[in-house]
DRENTORKOL-3810 file (N, C-alpha, C; in nm, 4 decimals):
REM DRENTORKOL-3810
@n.u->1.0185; n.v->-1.8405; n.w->-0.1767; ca.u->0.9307; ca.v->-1.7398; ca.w->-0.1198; c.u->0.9406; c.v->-1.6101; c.w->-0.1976
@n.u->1.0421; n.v->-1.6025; n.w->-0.2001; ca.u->1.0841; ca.v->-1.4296; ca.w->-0.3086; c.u->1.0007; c.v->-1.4449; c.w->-0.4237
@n.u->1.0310; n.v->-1.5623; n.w->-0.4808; ca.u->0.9658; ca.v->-1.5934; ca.w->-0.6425; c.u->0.8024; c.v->-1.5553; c.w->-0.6321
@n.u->0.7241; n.v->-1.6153; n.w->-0.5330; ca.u->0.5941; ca.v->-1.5838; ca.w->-0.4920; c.u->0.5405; c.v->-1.4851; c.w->-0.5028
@n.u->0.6690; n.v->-1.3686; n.w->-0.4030; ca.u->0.5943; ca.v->-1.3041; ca.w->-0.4032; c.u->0.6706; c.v->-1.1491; c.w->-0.3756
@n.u->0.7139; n.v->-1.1508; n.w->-0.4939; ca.u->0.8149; ca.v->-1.0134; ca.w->-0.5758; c.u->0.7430; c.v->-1.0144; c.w->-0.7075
@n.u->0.7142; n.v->-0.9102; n.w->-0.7273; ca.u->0.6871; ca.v->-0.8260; ca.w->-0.8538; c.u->0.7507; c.v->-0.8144; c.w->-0.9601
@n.u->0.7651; n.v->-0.8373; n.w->-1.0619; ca.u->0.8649; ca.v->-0.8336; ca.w->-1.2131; c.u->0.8463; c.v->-0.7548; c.w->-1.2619
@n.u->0.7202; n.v->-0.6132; n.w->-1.2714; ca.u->0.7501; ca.v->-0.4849; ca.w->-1.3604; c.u->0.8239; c.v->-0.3992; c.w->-1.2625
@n.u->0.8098; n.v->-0.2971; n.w->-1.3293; ca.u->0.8551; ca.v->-0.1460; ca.w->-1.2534; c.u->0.7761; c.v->-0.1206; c.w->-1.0874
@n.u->0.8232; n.v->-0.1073; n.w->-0.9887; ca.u->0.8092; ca.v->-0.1495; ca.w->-0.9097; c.u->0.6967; c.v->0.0251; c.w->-0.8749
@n.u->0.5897; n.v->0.0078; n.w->-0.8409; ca.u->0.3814; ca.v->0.1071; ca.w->-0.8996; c.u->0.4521; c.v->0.2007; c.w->-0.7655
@n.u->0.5417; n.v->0.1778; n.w->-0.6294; ca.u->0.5805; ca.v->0.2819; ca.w->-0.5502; c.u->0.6830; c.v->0.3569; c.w->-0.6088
@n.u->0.7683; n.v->0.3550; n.w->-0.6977; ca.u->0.8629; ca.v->0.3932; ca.w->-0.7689; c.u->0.7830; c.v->0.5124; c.w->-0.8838
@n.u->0.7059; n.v->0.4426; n.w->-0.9752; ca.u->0.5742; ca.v->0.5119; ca.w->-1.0470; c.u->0.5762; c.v->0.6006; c.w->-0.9609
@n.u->0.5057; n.v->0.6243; n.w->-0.8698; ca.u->0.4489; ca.v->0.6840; ca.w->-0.8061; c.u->0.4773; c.v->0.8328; c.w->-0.7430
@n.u->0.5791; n.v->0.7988; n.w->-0.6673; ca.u->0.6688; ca.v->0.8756; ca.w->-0.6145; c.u->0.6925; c.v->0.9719; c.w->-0.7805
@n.u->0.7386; n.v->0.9366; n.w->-0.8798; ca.u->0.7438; ca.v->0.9876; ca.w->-1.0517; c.u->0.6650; c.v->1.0924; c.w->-1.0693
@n.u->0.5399; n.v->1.0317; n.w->-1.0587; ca.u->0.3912; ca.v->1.0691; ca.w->-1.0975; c.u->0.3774; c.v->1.2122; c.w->-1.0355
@n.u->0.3888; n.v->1.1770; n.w->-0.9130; ca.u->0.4310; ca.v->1.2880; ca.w->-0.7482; c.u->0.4401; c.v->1.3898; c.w->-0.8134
@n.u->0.6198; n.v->1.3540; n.w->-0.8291; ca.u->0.7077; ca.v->1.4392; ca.w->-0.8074; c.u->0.7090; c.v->1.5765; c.w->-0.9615
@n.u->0.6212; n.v->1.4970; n.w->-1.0334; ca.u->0.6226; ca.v->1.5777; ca.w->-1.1791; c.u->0.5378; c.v->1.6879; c.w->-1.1468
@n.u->0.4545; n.v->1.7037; n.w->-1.0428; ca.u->0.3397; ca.v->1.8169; ca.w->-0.9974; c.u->0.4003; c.v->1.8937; c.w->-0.8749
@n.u->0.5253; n.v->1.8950; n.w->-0.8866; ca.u->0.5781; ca.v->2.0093; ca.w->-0.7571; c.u->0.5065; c.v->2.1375; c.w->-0.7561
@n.u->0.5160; n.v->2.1723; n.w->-0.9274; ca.u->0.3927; ca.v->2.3023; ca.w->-0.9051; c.u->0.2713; c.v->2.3366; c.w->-0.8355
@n.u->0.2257; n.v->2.2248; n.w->-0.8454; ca.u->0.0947; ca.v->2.2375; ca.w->-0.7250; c.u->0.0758; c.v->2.0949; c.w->-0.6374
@n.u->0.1618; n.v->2.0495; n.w->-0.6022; ca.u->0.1339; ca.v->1.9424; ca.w->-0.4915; c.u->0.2964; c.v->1.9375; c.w->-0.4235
@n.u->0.2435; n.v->2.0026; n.w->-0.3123; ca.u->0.3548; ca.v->2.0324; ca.w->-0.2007; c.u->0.3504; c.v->1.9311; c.w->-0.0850
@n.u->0.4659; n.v->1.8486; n.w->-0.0753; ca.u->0.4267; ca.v->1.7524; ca.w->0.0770; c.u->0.4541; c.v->1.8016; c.w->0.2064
@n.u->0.4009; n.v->1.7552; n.w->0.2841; ca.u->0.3437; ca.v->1.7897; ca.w->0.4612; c.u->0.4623; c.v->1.7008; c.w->0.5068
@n.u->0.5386; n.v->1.7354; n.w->0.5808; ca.u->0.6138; ca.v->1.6742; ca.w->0.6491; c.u->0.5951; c.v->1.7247; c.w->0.7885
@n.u->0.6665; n.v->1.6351; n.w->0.8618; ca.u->0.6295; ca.v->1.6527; ca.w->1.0530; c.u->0.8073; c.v->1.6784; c.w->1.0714
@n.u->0.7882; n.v->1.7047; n.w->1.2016; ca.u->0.9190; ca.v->1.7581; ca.w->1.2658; c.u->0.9951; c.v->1.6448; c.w->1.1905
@n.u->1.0150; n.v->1.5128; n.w->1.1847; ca.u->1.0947; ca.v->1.4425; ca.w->1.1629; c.u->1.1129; c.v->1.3725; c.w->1.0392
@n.u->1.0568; n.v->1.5262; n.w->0.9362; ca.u->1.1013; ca.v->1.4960; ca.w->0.8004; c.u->1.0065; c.v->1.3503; c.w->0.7250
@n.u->0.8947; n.v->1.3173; n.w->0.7747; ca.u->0.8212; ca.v->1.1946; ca.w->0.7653; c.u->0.6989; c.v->1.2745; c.w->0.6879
@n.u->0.6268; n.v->1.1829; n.w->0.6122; ca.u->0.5289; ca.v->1.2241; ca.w->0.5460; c.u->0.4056; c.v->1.2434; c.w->0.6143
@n.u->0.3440; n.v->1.3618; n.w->0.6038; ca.u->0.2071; ca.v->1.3529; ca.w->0.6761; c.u->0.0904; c.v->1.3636; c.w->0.5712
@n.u->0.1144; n.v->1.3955; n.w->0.4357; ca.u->0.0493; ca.v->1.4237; ca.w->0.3727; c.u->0.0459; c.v->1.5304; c.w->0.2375
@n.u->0.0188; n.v->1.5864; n.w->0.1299; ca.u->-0.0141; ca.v->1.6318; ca.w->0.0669; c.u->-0.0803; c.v->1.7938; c.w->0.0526
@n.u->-0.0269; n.v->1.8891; n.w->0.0151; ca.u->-0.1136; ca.v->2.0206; ca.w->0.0037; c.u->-0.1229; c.v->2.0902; c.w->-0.1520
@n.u->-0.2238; n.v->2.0906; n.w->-0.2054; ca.u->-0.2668; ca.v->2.1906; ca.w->-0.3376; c.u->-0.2187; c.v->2.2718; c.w->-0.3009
@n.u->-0.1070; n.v->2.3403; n.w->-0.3534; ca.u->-0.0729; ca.v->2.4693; ca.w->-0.3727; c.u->-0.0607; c.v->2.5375; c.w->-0.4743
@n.u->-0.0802; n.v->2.5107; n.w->-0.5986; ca.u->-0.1075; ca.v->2.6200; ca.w->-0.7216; c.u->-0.2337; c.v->2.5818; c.w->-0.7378
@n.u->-0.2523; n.v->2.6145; n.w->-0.9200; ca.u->-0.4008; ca.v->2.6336; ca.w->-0.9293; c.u->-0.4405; c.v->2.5222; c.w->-1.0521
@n.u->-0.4201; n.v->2.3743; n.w->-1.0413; ca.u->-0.4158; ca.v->2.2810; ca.w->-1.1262; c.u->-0.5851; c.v->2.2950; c.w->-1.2174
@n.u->-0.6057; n.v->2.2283; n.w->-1.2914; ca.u->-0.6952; ca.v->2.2506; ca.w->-1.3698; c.u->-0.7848; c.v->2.0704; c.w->-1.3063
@n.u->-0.9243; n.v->2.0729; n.w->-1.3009; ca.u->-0.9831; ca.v->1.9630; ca.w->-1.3186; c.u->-0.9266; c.v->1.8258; c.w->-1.3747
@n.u->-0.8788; n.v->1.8859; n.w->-1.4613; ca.u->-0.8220; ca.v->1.7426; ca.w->-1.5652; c.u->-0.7020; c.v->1.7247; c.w->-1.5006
@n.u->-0.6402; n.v->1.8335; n.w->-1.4755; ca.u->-0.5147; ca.v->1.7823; ca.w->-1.4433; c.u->-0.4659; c.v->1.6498; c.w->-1.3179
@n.u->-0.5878; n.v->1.7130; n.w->-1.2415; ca.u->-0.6165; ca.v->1.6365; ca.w->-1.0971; c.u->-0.6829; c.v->1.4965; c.w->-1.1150
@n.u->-0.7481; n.v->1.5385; n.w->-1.1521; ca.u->-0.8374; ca.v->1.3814; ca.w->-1.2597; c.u->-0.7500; c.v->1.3248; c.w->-1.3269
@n.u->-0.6896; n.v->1.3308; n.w->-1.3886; ca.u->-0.5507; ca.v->1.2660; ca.w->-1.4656; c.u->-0.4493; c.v->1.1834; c.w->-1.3735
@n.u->-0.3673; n.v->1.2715; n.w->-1.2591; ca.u->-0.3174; ca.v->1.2368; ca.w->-1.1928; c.u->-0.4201; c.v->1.1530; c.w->-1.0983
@n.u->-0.4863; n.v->1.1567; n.w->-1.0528; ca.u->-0.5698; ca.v->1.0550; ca.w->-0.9698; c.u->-0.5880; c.v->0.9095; c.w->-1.0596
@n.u->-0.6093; n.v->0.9082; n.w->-1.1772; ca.u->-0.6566; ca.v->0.7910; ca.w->-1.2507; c.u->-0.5155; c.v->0.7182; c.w->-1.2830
@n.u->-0.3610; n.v->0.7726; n.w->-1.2912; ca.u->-0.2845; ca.v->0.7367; ca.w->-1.3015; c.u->-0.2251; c.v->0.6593; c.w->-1.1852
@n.u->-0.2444; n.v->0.7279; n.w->-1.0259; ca.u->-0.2000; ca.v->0.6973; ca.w->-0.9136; c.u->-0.3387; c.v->0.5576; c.w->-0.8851
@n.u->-0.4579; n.v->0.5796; n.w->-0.9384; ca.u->-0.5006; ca.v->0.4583; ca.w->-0.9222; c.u->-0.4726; c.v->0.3250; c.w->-0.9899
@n.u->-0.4455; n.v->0.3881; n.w->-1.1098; ca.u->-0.3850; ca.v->0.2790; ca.w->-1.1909; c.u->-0.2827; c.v->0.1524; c.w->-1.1373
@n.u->-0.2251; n.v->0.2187; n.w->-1.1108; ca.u->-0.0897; ca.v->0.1617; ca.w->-1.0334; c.u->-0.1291; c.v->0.1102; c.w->-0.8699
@n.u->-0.2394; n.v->0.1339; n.w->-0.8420; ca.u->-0.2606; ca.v->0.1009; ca.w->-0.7086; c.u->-0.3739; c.v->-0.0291; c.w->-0.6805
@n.u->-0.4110; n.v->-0.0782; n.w->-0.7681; ca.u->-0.4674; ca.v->-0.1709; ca.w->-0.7745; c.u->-0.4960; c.v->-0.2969; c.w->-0.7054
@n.u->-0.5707; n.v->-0.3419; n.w->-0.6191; ca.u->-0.5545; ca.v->-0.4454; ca.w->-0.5542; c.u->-0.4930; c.v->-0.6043; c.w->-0.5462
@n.u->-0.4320; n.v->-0.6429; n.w->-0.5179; ca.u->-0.4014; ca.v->-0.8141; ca.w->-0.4985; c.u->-0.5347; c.v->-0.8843; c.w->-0.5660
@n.u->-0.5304; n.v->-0.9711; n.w->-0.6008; ca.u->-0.6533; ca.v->-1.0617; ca.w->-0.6249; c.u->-0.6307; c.v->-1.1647; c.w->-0.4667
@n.u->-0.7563; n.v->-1.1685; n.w->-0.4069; ca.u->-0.7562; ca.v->-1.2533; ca.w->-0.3098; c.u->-0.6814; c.v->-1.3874; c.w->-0.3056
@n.u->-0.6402; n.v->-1.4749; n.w->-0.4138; ca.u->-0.6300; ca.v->-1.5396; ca.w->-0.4254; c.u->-0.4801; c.v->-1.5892; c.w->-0.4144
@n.u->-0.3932; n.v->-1.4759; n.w->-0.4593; ca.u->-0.3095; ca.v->-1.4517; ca.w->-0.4536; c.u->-0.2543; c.v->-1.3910; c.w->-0.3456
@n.u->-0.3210; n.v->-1.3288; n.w->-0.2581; ca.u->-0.2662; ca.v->-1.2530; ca.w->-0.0957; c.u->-0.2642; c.v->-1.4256; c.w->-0.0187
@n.u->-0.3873; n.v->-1.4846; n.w->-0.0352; ca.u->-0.3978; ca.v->-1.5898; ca.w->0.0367; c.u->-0.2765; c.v->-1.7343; c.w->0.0401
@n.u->-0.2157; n.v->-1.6996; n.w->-0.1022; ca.u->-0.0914; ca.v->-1.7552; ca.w->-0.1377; c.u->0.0250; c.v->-1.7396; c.w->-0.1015
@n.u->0.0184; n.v->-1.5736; n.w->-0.0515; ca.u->0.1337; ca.v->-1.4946; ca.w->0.0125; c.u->0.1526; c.v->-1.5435; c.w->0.1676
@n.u->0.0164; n.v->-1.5315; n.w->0.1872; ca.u->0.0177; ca.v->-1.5431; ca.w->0.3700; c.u->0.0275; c.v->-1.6753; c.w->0.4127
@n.u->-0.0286; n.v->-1.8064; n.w->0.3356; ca.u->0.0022; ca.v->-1.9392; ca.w->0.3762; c.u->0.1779; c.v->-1.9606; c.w->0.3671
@n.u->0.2295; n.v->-1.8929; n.w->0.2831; ca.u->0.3855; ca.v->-1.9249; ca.w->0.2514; c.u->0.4530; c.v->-1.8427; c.w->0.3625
@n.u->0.3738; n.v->-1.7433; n.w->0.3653; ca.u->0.4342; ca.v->-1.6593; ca.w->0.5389; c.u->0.4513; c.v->-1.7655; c.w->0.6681
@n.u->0.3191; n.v->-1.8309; n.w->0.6579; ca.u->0.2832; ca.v->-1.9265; ca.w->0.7544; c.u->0.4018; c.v->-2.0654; c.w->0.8054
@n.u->0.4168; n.v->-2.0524; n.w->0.6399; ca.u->0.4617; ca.v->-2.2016; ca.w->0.6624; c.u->0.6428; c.v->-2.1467; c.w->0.6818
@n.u->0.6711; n.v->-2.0461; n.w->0.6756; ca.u->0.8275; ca.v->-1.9962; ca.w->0.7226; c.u->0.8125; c.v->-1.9790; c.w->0.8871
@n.u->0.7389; n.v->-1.9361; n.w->0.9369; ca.u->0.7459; ca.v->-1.8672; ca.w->1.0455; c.u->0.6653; c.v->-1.9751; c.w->1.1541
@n.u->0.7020; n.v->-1.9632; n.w->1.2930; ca.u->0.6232; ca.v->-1.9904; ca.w->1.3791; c.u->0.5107; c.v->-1.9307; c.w->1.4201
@n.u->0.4124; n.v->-1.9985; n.w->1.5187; ca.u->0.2493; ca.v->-1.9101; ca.w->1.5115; c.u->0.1979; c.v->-2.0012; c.w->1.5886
@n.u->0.1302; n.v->-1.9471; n.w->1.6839; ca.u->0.0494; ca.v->-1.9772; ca.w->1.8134; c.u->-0.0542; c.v->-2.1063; c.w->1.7803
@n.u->-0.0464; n.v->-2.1643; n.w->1.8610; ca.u->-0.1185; ca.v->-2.3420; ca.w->1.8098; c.u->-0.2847; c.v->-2.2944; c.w->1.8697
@n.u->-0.3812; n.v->-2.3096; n.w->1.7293; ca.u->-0.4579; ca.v->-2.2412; ca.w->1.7186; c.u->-0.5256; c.v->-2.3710; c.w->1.6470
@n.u->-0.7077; n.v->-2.3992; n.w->1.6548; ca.u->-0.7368; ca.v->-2.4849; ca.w->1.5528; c.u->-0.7758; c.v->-2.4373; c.w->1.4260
@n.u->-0.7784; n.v->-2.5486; n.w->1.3398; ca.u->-0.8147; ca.v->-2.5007; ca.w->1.1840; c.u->-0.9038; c.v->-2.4150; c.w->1.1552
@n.u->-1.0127; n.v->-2.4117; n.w->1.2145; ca.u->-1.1006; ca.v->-2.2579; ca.w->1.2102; c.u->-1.0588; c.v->-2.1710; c.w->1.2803
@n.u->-0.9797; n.v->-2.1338; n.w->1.3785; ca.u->-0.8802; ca.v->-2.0561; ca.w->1.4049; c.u->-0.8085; c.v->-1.9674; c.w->1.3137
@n.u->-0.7425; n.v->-2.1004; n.w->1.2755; ca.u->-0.6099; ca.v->-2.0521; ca.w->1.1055; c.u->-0.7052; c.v->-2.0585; c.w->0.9903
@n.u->-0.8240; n.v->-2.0914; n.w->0.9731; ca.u->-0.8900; ca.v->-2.0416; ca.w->0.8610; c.u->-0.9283; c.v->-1.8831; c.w->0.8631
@n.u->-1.0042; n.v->-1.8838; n.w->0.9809; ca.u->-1.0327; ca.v->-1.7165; ca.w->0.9986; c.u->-0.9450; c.v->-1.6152; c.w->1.0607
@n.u->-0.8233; n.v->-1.6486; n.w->1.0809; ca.u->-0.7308; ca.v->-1.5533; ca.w->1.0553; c.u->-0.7031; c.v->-1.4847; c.w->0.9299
@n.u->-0.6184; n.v->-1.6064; n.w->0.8411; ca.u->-0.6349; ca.v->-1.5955; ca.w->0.6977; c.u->-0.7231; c.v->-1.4963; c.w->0.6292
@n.u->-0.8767; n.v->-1.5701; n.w->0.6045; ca.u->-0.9784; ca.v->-1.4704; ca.w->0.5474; c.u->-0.9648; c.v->-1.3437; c.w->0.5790
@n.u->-0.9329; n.v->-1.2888; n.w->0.7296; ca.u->-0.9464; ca.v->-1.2099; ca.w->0.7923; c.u->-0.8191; c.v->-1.0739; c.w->0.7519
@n.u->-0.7316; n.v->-1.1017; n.w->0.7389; ca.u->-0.5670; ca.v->-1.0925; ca.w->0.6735; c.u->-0.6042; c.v->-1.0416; c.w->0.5373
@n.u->-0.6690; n.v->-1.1763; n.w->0.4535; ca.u->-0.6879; ca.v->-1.1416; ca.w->0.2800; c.u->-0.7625; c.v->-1.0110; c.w->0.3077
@n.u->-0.9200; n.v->-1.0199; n.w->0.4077; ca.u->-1.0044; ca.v->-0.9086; ca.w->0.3518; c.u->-0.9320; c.v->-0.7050; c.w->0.3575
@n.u->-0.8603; n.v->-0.7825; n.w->0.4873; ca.u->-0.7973; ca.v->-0.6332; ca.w->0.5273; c.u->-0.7019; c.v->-0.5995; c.w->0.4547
@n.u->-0.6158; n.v->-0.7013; n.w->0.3460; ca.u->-0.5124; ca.v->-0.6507; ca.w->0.2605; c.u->-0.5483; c.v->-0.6047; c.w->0.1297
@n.u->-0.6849; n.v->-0.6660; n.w->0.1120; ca.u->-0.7580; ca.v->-0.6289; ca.w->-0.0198; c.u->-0.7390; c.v->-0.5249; c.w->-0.0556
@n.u->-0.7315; n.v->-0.4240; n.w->0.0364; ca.u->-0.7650; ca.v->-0.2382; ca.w->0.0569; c.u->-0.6501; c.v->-0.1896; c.w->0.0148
@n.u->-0.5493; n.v->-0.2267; n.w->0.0047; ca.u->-0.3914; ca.v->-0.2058; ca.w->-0.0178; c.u->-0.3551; c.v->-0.2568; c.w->-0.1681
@n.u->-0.2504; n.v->-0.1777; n.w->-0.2420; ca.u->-0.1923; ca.v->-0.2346; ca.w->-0.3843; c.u->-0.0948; c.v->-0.3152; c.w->-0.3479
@n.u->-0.1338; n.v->-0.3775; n.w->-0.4307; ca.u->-0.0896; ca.v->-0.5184; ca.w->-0.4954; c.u->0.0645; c.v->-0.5259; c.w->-0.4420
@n.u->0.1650; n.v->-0.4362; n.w->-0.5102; ca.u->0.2693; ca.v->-0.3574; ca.w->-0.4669; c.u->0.2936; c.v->-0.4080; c.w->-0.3076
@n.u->0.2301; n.v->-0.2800; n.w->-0.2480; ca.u->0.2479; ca.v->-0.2873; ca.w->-0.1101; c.u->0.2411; c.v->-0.4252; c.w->-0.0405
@n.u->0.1164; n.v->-0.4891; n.w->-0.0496; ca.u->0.0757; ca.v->-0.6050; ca.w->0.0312; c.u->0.2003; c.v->-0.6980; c.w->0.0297
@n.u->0.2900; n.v->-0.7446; n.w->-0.1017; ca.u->0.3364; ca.v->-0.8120; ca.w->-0.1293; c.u->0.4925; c.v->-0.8166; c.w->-0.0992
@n.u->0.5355; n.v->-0.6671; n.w->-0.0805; ca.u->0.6222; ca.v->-0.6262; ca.w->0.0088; c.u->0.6615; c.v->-0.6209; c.w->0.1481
@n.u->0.5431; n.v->-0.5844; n.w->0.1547; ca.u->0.5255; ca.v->-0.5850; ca.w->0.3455; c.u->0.4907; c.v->-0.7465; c.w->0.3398
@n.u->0.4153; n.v->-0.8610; n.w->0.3439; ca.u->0.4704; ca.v->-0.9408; ca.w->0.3579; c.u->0.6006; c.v->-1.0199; c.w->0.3214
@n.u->0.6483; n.v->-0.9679; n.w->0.2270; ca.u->0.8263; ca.v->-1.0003; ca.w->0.1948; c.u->0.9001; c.v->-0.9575; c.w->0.3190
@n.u->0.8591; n.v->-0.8347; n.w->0.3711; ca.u->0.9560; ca.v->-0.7695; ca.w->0.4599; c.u->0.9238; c.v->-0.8373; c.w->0.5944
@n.u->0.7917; n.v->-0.9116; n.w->0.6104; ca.u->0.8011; ca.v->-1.0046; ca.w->0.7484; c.u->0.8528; c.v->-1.1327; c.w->0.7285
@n.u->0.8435; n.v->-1.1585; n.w->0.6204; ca.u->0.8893; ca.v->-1.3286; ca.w->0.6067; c.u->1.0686; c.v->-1.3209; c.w->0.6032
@n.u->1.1232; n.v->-1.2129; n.w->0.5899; ca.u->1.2295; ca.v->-1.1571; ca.w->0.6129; c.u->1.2880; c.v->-1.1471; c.w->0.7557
@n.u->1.1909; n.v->-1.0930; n.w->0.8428; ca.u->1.2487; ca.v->-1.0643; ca.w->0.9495; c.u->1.1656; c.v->-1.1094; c.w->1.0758
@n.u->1.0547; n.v->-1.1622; n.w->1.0746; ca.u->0.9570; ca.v->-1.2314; ca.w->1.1323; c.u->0.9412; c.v->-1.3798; c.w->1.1949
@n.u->1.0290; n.v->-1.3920; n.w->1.2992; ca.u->1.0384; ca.v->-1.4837; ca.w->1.3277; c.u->0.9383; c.v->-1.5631; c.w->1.3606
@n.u->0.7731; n.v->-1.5055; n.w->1.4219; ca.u->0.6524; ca.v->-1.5721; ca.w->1.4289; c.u->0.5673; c.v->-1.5120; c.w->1.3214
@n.u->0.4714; n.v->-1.5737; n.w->1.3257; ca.u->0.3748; ca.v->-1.5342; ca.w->1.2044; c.u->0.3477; c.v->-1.3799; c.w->1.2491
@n.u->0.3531; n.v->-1.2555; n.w->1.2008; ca.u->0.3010; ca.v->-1.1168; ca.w->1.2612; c.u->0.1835; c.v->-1.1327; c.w->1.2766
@n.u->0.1371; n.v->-1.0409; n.w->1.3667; ca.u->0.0084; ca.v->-0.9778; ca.w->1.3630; c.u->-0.0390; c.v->-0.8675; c.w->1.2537
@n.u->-0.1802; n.v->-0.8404; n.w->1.2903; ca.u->-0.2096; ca.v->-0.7760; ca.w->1.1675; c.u->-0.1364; c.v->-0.5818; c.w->1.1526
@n.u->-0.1002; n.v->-0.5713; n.w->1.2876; ca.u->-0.0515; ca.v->-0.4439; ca.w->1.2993; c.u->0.0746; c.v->-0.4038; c.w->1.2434
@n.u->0.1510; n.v->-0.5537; n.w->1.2601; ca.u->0.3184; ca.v->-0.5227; ca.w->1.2064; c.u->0.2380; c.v->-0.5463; c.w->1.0360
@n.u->0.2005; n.v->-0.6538; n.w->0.9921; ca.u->0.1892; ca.v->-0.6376; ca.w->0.8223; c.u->0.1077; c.v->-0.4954; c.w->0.7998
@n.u->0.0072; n.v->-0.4025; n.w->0.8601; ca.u->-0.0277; ca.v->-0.2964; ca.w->0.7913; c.u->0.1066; c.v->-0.1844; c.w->0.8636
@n.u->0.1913; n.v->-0.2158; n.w->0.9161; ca.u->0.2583; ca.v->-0.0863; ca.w->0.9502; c.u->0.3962; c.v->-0.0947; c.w->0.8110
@n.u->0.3845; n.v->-0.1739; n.w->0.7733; ca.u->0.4954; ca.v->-0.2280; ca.w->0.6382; c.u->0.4145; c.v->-0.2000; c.w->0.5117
@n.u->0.2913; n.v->-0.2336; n.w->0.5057; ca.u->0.2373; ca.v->-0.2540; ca.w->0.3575; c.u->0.1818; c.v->-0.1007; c.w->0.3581
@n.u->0.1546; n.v->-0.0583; n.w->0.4907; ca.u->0.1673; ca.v->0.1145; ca.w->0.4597; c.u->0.2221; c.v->0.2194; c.w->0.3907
@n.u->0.3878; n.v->0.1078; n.w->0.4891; ca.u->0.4808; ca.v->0.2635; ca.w->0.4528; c.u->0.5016; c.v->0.2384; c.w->0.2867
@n.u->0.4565; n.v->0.1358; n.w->0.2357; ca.u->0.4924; ca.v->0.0953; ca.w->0.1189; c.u->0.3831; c.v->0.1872; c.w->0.0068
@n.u->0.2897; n.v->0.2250; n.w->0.0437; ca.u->0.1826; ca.v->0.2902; ca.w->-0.0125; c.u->0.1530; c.v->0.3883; c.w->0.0305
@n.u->0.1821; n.v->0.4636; n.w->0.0921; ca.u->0.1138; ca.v->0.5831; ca.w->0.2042; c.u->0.1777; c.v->0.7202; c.w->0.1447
@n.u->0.2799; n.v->0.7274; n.w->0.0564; ca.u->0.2608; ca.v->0.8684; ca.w->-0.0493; c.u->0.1269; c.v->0.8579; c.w->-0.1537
@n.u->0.1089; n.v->0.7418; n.w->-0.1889; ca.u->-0.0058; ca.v->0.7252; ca.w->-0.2858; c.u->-0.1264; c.v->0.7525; c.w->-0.2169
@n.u->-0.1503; n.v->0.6987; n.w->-0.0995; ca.u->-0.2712; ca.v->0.7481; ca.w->-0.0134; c.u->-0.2882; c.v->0.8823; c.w->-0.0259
@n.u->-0.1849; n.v->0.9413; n.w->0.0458; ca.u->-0.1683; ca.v->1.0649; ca.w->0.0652; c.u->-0.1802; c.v->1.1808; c.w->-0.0698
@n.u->-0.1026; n.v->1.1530; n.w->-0.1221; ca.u->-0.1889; ca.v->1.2495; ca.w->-0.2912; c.u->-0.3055; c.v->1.1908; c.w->-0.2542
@n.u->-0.3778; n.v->1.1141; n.w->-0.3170; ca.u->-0.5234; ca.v->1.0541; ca.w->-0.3370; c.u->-0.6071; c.v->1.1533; c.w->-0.2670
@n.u->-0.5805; n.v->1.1345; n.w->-0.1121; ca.u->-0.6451; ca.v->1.2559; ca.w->-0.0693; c.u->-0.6288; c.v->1.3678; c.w->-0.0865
@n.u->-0.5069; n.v->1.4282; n.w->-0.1062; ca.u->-0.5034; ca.v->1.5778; ca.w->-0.1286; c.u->-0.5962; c.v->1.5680; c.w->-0.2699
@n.u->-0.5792; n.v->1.5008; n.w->-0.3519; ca.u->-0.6466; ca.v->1.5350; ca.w->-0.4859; c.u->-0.7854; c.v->1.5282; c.w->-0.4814
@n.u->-0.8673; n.v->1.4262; n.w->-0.3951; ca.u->-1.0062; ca.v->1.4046; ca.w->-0.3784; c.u->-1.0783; c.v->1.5227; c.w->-0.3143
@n.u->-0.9545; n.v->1.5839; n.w->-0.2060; ca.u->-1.0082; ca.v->1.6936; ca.w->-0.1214; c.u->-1.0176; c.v->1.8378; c.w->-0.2414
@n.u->-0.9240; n.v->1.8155; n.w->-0.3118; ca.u->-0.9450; ca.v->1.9288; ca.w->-0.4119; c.u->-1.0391; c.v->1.9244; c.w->-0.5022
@n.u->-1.0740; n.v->1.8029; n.w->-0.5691; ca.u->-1.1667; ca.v->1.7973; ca.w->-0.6199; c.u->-1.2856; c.v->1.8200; c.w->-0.5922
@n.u->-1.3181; n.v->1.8286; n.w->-0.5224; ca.u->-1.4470; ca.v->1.8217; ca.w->-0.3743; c.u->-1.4646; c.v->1.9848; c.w->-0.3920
@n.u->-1.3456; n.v->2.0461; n.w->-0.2921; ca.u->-1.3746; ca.v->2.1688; ca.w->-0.2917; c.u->-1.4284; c.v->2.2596; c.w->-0.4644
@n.u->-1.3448; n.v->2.1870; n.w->-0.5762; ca.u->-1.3971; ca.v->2.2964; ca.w->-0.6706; c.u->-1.5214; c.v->2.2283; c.w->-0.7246
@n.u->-1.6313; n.v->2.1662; n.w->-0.6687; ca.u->-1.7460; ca.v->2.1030; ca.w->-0.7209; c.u->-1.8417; c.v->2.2445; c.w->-0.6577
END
């Protein structure tokens, strides 16, 4: 299962967090009372490119699963775990249903957060526990994305 579905480069949340952290000058993070990420704030005065740069880099790295391959992830989830006796169009359109909503997520993330249920998941999860994992796995990258889109926006 690991072999499936673990990653062999530099692990694109690691990047990332890098990428981040090199723009302290003008990208300050939002934290909540409990030290948790809420988000992203422009605080100096970055240049167009600069923001554009960093956005094309943080997309880079954020890239989607190929369907084909999530669908590979989640049958091997399947076949570890227990899961509600359901018929084959049942467990077909779960599946589809799973791939389309993980599509939206990097490659990275998806593949983690299902590592981290087939880990600890004694029934097949629902779709709430795999996006509350493949989140936290991506959700600084979200988070710039928007601060940077919102900046971009404003200086148009």
């Amino acid at each position: 299962m690991n072999q499936v579905i673990q990653l062999k480069e530099k692990a694109p949340e690691t990047t990332a967090t890098y990428l981040i952290s090199q723009q302290r000058s003008w990208l300050a993070e939002r934290l909540d009372v409990n030290y948790e990420l809420m988000g992203y704030k422009i605080t100096g005065k970055p240049t167009r490119e600069q923001l554009q740069g960093l956005k094309a880099q943080i997309e880079e790295i954020s890239k989607p699963l190929s369907e084909e391959r999530i669908t590979m992830a989640l049958l091997q989830l399947k076949a570890i775990t227990k899961e509600r006796s359901m018929s084959s169009n049942e467990s077909s359109l779960q599946i589809d249903t799973l791939v389309e909503l993980l599509s939206a997520y990097p490659a990275d993330a998806v593949l983690k957060g299902i590592q981290f249920c087939a880990n600890t998941c004694k029934f097949f999860p629902a779709w709430s526990e795999i996006k509350d994992e493949v989140y936290w796995y991506s959700k600084n990258r979200v988070a710039a994305l928007g601060a940077i889109n919102a900046k971009l926006e404003a200086m148009q």
